[in-house]
C-alpha positions in Angstrom: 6.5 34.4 -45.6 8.4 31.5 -45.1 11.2 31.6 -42.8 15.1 29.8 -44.1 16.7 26.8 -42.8 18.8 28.3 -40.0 20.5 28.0 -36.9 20.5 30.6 -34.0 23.6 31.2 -31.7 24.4 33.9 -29.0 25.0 37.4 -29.9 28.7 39.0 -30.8 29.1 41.7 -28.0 25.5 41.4 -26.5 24.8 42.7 -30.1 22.8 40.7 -32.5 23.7 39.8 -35.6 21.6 38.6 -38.9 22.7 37.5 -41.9 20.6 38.5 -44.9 20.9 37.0 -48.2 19.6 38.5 -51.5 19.5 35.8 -53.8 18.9 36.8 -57.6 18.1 34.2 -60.3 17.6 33.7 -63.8 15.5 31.1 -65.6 17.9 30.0 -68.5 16.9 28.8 -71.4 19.5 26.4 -73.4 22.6 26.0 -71.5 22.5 29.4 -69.8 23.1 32.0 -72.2 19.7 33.7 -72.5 18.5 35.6 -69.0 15.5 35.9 -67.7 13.9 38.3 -65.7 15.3 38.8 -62.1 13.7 37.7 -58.9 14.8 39.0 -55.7 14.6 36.5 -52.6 15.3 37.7 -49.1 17.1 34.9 -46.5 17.6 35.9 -43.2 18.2 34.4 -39.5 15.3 35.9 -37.5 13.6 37.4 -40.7 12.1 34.9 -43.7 12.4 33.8 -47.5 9.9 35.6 -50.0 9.8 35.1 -53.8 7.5 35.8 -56.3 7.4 32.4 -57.7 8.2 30.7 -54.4 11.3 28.8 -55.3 15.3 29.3 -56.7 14.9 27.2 -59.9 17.4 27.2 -62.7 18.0 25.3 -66.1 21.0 22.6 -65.8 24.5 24.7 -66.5 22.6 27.8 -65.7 24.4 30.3 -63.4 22.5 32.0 -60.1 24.2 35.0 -58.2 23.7 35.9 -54.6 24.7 38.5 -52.5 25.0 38.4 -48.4 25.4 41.6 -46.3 25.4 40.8 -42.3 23.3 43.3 -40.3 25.7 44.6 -37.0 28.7 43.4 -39.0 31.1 46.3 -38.0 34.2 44.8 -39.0 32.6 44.1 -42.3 33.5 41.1 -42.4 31.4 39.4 -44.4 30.2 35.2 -45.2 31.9 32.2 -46.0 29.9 30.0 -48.8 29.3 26.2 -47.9 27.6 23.7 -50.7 25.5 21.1 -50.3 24.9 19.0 -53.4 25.3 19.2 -57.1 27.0 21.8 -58.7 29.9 24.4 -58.2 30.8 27.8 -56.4 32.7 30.7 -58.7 33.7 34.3 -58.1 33.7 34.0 -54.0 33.6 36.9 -52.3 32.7 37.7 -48.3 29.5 39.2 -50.1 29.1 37.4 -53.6 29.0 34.0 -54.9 28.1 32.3 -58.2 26.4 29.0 -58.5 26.8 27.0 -61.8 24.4 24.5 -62.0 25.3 21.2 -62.8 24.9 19.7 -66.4 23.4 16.6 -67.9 20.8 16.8 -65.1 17.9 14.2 -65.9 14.9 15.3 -64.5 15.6 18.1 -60.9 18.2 17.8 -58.3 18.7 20.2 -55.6 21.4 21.7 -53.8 21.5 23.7 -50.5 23.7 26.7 -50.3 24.9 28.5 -46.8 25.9 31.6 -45.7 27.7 31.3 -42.5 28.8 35.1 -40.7 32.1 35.5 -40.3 31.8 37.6 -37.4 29.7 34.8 -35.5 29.8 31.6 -37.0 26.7 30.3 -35.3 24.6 32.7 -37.4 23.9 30.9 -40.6 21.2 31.4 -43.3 20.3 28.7 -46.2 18.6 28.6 -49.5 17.6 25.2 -51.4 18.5 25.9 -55.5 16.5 23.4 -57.3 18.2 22.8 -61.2 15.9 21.5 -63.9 17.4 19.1 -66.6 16.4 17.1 -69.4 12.2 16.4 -68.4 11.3 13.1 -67.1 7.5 12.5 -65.8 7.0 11.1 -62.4 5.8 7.3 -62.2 2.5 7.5 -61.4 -0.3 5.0 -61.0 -4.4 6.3 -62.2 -6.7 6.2 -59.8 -9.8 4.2 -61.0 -13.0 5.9 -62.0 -16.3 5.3 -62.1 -18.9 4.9 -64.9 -20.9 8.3 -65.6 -19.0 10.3 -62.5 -17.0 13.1 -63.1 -12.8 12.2 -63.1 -9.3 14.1 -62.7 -6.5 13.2 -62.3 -2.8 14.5 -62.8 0.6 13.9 -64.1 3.8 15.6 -63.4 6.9 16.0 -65.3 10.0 17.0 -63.6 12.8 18.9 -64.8 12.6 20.3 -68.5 11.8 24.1 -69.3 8.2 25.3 -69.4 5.8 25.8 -71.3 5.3 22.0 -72.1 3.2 20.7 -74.6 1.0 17.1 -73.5 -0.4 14.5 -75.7 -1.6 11.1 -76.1 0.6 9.5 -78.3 -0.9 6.3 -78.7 -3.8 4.1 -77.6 -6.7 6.3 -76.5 -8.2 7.9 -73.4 -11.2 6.0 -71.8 -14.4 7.4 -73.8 -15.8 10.7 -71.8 -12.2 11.8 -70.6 -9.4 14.2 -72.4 -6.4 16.4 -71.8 -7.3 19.9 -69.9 -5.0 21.6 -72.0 -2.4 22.8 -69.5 1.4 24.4 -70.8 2.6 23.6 -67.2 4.7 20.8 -65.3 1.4 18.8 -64.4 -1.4 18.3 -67.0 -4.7 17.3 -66.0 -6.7 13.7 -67.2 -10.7 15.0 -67.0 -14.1 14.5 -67.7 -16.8 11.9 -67.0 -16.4 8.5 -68.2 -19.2 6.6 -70.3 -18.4 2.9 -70.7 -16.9 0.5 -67.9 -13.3 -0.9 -68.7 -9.6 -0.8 -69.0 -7.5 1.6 -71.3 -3.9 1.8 -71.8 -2.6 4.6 -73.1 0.9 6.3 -73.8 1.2 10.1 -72.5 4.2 12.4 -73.8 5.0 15.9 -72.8 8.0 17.8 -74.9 9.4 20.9 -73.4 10.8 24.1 -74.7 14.1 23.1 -75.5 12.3 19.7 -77.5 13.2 17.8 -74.8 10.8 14.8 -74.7 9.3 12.4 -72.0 6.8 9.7 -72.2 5.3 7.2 -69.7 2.7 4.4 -70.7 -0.4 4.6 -68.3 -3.4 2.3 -67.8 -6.7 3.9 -66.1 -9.7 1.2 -65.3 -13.3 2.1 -65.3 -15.7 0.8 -62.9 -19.6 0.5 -62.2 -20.7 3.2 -60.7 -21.6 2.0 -57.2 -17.7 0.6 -57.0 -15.7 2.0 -54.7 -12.0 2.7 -54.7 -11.6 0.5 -51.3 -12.0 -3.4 -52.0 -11.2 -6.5 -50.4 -10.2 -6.5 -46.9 -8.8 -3.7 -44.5 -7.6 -3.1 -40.7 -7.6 0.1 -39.4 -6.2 1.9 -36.0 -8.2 5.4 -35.2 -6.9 7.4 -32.2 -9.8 10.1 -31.4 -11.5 12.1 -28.4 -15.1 12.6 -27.2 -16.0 15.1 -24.9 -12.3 16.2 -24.8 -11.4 12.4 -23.6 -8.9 10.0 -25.3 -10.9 7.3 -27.8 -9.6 4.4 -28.6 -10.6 1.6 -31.4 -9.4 -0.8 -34.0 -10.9 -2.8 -36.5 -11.1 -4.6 -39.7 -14.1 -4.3 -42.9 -14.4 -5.6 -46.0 -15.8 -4.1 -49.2 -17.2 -6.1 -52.0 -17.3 -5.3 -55.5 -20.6 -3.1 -55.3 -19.4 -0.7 -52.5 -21.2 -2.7 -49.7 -19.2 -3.2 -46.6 -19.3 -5.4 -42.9 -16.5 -5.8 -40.4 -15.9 -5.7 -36.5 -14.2 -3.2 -34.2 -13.5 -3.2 -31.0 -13.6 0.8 -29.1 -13.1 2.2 -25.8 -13.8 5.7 -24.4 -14.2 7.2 -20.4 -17.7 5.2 -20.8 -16.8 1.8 -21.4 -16.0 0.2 -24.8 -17.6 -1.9 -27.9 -16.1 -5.1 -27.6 -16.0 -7.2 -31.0 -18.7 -5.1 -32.2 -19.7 -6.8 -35.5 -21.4 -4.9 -38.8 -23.8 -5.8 -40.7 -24.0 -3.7 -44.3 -22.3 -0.5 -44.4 -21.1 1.1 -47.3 -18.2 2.2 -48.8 -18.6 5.1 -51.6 -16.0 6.9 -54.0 -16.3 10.7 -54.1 -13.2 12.3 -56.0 -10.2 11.0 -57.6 -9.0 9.3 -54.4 -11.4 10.3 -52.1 -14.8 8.6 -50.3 -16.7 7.9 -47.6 -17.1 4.9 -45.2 -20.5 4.3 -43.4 -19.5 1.9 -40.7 -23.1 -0.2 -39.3 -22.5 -1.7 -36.2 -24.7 -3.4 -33.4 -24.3 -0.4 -31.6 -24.1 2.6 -34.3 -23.6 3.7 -37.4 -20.8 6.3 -38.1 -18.8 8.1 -40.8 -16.0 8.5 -42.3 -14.3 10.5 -45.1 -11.0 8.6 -46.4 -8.3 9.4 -49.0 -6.5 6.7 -50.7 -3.3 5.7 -52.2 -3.1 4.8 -55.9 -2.2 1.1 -54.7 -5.6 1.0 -53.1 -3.3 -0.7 -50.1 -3.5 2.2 -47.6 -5.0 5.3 -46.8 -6.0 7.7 -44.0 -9.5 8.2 -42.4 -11.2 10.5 -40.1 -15.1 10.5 -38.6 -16.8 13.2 -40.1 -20.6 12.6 -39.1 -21.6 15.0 -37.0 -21.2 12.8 -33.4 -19.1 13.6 -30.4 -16.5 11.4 -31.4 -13.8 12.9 -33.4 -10.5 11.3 -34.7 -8.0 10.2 -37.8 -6.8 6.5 -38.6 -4.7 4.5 -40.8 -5.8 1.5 -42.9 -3.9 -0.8 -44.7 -4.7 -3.3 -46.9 -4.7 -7.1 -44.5 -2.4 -10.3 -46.2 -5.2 -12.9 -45.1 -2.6 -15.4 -45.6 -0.9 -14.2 -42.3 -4.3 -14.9 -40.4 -2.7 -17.6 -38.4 -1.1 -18.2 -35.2 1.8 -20.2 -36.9 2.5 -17.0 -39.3 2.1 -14.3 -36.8 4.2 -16.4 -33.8 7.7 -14.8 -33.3 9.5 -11.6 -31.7 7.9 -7.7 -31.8 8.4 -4.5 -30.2 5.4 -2.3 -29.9 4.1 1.1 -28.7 0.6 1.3 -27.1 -1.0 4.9 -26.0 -4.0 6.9 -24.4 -5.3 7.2 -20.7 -4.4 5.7 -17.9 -8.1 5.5 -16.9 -8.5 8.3 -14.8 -6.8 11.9 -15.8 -3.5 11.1 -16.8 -1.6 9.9 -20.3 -0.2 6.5 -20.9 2.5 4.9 -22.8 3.6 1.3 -22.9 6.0 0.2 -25.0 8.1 -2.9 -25.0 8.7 -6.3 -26.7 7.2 -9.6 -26.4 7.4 -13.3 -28.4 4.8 -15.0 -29.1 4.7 -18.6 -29.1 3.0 -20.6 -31.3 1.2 -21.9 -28.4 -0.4 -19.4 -27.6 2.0 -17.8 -24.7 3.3 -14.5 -24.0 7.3 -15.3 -23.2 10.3 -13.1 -22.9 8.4 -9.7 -22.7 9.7 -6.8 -21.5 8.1 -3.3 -21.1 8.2 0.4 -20.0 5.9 2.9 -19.2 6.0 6.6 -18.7 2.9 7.2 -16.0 3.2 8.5 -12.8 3.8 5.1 -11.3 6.1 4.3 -13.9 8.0 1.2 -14.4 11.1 0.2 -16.2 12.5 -2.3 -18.3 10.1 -4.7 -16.5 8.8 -8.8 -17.2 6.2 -8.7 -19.3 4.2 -12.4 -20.2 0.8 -13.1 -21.1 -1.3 -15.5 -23.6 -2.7 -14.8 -26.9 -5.2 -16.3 -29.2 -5.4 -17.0 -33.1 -6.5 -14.6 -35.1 -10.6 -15.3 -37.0 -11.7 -14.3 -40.4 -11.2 -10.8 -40.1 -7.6 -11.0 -38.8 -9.0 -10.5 -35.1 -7.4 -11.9 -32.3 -6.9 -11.2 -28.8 -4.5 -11.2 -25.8 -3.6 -9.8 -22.4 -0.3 -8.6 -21.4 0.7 -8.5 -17.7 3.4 -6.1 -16.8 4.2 -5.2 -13.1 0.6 -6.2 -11.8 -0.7 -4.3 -14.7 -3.3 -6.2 -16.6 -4.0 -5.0 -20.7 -6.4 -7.1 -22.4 -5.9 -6.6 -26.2 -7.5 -7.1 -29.2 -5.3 -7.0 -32.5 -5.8 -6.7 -35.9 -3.6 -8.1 -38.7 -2.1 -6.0 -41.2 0.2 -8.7 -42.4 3.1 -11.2 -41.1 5.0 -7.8 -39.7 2.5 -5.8 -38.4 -0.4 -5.2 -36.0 -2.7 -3.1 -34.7 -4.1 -2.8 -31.4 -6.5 -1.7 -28.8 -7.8 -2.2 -25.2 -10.8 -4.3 -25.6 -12.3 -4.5 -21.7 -15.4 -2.6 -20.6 -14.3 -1.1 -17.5 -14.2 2.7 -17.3 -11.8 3.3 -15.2 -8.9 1.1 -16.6 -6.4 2.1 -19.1 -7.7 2.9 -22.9 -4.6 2.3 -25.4 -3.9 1.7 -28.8 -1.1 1.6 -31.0 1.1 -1.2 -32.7 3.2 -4.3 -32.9 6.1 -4.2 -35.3 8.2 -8.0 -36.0 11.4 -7.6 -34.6 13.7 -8.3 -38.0 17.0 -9.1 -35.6 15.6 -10.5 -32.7 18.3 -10.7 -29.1 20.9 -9.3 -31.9 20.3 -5.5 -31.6 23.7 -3.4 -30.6 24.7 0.2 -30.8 25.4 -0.3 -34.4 21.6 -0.2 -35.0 21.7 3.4 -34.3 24.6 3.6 -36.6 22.1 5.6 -39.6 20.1 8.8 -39.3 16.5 8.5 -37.7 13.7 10.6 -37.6 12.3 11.1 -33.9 8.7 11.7 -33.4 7.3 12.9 -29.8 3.7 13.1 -28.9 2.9 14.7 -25.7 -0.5 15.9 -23.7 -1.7 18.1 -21.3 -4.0 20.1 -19.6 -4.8 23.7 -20.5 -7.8 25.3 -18.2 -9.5 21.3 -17.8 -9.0 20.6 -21.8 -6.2 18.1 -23.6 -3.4 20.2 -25.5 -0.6 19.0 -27.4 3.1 19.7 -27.3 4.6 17.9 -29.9 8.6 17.7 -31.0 10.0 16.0 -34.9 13.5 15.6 -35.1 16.5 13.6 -36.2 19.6 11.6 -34.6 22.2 10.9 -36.5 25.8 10.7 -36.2 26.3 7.5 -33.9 29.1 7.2 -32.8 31.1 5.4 -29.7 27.8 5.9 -27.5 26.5 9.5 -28.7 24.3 10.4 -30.9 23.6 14.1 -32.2 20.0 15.2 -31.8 18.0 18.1 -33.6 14.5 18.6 -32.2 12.1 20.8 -33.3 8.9 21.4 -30.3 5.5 23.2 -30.8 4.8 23.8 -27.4 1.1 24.7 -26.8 0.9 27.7 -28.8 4.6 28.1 -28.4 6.2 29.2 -32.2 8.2 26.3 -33.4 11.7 26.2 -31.2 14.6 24.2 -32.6 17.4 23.1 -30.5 20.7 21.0 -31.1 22.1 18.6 -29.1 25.7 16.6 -29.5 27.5 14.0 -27.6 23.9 12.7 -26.7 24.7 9.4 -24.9 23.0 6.2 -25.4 22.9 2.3 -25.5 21.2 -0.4 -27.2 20.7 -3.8 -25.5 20.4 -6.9 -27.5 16.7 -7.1 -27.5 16.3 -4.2 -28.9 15.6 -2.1 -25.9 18.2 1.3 -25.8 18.4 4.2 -23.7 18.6 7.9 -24.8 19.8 10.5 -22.0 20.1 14.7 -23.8 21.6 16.0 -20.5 22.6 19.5 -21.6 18.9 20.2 -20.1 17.7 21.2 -16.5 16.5 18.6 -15.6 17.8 16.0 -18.1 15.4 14.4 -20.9 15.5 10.3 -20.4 14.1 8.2 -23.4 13.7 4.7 -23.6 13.3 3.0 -27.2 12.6 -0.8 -28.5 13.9 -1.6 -32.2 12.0 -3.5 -34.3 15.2 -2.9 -36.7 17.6 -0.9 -37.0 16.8 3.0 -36.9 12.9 1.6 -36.4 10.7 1.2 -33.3 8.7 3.0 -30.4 10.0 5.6 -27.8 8.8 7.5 -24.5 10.2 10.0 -22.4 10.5 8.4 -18.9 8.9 10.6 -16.4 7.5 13.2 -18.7 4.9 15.1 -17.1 3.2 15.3 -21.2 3.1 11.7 -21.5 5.7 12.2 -24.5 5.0 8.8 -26.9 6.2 8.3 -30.0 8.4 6.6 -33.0 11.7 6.2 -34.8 11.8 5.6 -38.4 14.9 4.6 -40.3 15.7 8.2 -42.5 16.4 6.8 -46.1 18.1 8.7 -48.9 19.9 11.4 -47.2 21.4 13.4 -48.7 18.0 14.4 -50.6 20.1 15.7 -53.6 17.7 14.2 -56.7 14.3 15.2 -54.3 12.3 17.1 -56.8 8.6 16.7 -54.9 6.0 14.1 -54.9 2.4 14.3 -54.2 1.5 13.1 -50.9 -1.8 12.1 -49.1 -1.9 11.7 -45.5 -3.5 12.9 -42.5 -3.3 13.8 -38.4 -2.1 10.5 -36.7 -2.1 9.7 -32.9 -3.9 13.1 -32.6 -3.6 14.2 -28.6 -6.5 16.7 -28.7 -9.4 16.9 -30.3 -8.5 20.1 -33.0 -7.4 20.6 -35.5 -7.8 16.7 -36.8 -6.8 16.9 -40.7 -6.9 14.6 -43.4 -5.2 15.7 -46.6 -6.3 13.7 -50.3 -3.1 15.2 -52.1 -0.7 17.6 -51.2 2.0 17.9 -54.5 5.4 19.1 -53.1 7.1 20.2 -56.3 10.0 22.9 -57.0 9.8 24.6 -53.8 6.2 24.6 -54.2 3.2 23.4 -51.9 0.1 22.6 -54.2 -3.3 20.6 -54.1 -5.1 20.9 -51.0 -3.4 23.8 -50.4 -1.2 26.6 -51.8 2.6 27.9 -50.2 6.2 27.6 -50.4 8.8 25.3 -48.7 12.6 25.0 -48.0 14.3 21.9 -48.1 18.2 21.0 -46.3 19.1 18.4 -48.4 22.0 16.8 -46.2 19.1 16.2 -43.1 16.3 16.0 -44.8 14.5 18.8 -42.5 12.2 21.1 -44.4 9.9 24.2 -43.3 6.9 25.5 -45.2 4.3 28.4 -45.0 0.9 27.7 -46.5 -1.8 29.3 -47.3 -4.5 27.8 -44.6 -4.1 26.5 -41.1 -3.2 23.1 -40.9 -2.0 20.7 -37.9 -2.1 23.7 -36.2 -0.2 26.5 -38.1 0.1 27.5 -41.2 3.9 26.9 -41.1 5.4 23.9 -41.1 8.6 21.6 -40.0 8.9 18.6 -42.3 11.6 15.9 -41.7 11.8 13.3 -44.7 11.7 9.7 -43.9 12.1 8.9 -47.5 11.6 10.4 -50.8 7.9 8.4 -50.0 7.4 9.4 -46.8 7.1 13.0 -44.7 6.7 13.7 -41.0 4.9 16.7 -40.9 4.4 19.1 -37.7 2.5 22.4 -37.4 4.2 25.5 -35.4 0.5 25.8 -33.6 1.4 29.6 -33.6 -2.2 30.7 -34.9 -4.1 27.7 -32.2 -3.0 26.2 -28.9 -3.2 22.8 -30.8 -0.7 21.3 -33.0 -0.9 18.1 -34.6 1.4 15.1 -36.7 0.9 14.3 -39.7 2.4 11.0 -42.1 2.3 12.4 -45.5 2.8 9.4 -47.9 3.3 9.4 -51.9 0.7 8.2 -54.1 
């Protein structure tokens, strides 16, 4: 059951009313003159979306009825029909509408159509109708594989009418791998490769209507010991033991046999690792983009499972050995040509979280330059403990960064002092973690973004839509649980912003609440203010840009701790998104359950697929999708998504079958 995009208002009369839609569609064949069989879909405020195939998919120049009758409608009244997107509306009625798909469609665009009660306009019910054109198969980069291990791997054509038919067309398939044969939008590349090299290869898939597609690929072979990881990495992991905040950062390096060594620096209620070097460790391939990381320190030796992107640049990682310590990271790739003090020297904003040292949740973020001499100048930062402090001098020293992109400094701010180590990603970005060994002084991690307009920020830079992420923490009989909000401003304007947040409170079901006239400001370095005041007591944020629609936000004063991040929406309105696959993973987890890290999840047509199976919605004009899937993950097995980018999904669970939601970053292949 999936429920529809909707809004909910008050009742007409101390009555309630609910719209229902009964959507009917045809698959058409050509442009639209054969029918198909009839599916019946059900969109209703309060009630859900079902459909056998999971999705309102039409040929290009197709036509789609639907039908709307408003439960408690007494004055029969009826709907008014609002579109979002491609396409047209014909034959309106209060009950009836026709939608003609658009023509000369290359590949899938979607529209979103809404039914909007007359008798109480705040009742609304939407549907997303996806239109398939002429096929077109999604850019896609092969994984490599690995000498005498078994392969798959998949590519997708959008758009087009099924069945489709895939083959080689020229060049050849490395030696041990073929086609699996599959009629369907995605056709599988599998087997077990014999000999170690490079093959390019063109792959075509024609549809029923003889439309064709084609896309030249080139899939590399490796020893078998290789693993997908090489070259050099930094990673941030956020984690728990014993139901306490973990913190660590680090960098490794994998050479051309799988072998790995590296440093990381960690911190739990304990006391910390502080530049803990490696000695070998090893990196190993299991699956298509999937491995395993055994980390050798000094100290330990731990694991990880990890999930790649077909770049090989970045990935997600979780520890999955069996210890006390459980938690999820990023890792990107590391530029070793910014491993210098001269590169890495200008303006950031950053956004650092965890404990405070004793029972409470901490976050710091804030801006800072750093000098090429080594000095901390022109800082500024706010908090949001009990203590908290605001808009307050920062300064502080720094040190260059050594062959693994390591370097360290401590930040003063209000009497507070944060040693630091950091981690270089590249010129832009950092990651970093408390690196002392007391146990009772504040465990953070998080990360420093390169202000792009440094002392030139205004309320302009709020000017496009951005989506809000909010990670709070508390405790729930002794043990950490999270409360967690997604959301999007937009709509800037003379001071205001409008706000739509969707919370998972605790175990809550998924609440979504609209805000307008929201006021804010933006100072020039970066640092804005966010006040929603049609709540008792009013919400206060404070944010610091790195750029425009980008940076790090807290909730001053909130009794979660709520932390989190802005990130520049791009693409709205989603009218060409026809699904990607993703990989991703939990990130800045606030309890220790459930922590998830996702290889491939293939968003395609209304369809979830890969790791796991369901259906999704998707408002085109915000960008905001929910989902219901087949297994509980993040914490429910329905979902809010917010799309950062056609590359990039926030991802939230409604925690409503565990006390525990989590975020996820869902990235494309």
């Amino acid at each position: 059951m999936m429920r529809a995009m909707q809004k909910s208002g008050s009742a007409l009369g101390r009555g309630v009313i609910a719209l229902l839609v009964l959507l009917s569609f045809a698959a058409l064949a050509g442009c639209g003159s054969k029918k198909a069989s009839t599916t019946v879909v059900g969109v209703s405020v309060g009630v859900g979306l079902t459909t056998a195939t999971g999705s309102t998919l039409i040929y290009q120049g197709a036509t789609l009825e639907i039908d709307a009758s408003v439960v408690n409608d007494s004055s029969n009244s009826g709907v008014t029909w609002q579109l979002s997107g491609p396409g047209t509306l014909t034959s309106i009625t209060k009950t009836t509408v026709v939608y003609v798909g658009p023509t000369t469609v290359t590949g899938s665009v979607a529209a979103t159509l809404t039914a909007v009660a007359v008798a109480d306009t705040t009742q609304t019910a939407s549907v997303t109708i996806t239109v398939n054109g002429t096929p077109t198969i999604t850019p896609i980069t092969l994984f490599p594989g690995n000498q005498n291990i078994a392969y798959g791997a998949g590519v997708t054509v959008t758009g087009g009418l099924g069945p489709y038919t895939w083959a080689v067309t020229s060049g050849t398939l490395p030696a041990g791998l073929s086609l699996n044969g599959s009629t369907t939008q995605t056709i599988g590349i599998t087997g077990t490769p014999t000999a170690i090299g490079s093959s390019t290869f063109t792959l075509t898939v024609t549809d029923a209507n003889s439309g064709t597609a084609s896309i030249v690929l080139t899939l590399l072979v490796n020893q078998k010991t290789a693993c997908l990881l090489q070259g050099r990495y930094s990673y941030l992991f956020i984690g728990y033991k014993s139901q306490l905040p973990v913190v660590r950062a680090g960098a490794f390096n994998v050479g051309a046999d799988g072998t790995m060594s590296g440093v990381t620096d960690y911190k739990d209620a304990n006391g910390a690792r502080v530049a803990d070097a490696g000695s070998q460790g090893l990196c190993q391939t299991t699956t298509q983009n999937y491995g395993t990381l055994k980390i050798v320190s000094t100290n330990t030796t731990e694991t990880f499972d990890f999930g790649v992107a077909a770049t090989l640049s970045r990935g997600h990682m979780q520890e999955n050995d069996g210890s006390a310590v459980v938690g999820s990271a990023q890792f990107f790739q590391q530029d070793t040509s910014a491993f210098s003090q001269t590169v890495l020297a200008g303006d950031y904003s950053f956004g650092l979280v965890g404990s405070d040292g004793a029972s409470g949740r901490l976050g710091v973020v804030g801006r800072l330059t750093f000098s090429p001499s080594g000095s901390i100048v022109n800082g500024q930062a706010d908090t949001n403990s009990t203590s908290s402090v605001a808009a307050t001098p920062l300064s502080g020293s720094w040190s260059a960064p050594d062959a693994n992109g390591r370097g360290t400094a401590t930040l003063a701010v209000n009497g507070l002092s944060l040693p630091i180590a950091y981690y270089v990603v590249d010129a832009n970005t950092l990651f970093v973690v408390s690196n002392d060994t007391a146990k009772t002084t504040p465990r953070l991690a998080g990360r420093m973004s390169r202000q792009l307009s440094p002392n030139s920020f205004d309320a302009s830079a709020l000017s496009g839509p951005s989506i809000l992420t909010l990670l709070g923490s508390s405790l729930v009989q002794g043990l950490p649980a999270g409360t967690f909000a997604t959301g999007r401003l937009s709509g800037a304007l003379a001071g205001s912003v409008s706000l739509l947040l969707d919370t998972a409170d605790r175990g809550a079901a998924l609440v979504t609440n609209s805000y307008t006239s929201v006021p804010y400001a933006v100072a020039a370095n970066g640092r804005g203010t966010l006040a929603v005041n049609a709540v008792t007591p009013a919400r206060n944020f404070v944010f610091y840009l790195s750029s425009p629609g980008n940076g790090y936000i807290l909730e001053s004063g909130s009794a979660l701790g709520n932390f989190g991040f802005l990130d520049a929406q791009i693409g709205v309105p989603f009218t060409s998104y026809s699904g990607s696959d993703y990989l991703g993973g939990t990130v800045f987890p606030v309890d220790d359950s459930p922590i998830t890290l996702t290889s491939q999840i293939v968003l395609q047509d209304g369809l979830l697929s890969g790791n796991l199976s369901g259906n999704y919605a998707l408002d085109t004009s915000t960008g905001r999708m929910e989902a219901s899937v087949s297994q509980n993950i993040f914490g429910g097995t329905g979902l809010v998504m917010y799309l950062v980018s056609p590359t990039k999904l926030v991802v939230m669970g409604n925690s409503v079958n565990s006390v525990n939601s989590q975020v996820a970053w869902l990235q494309t292949f």
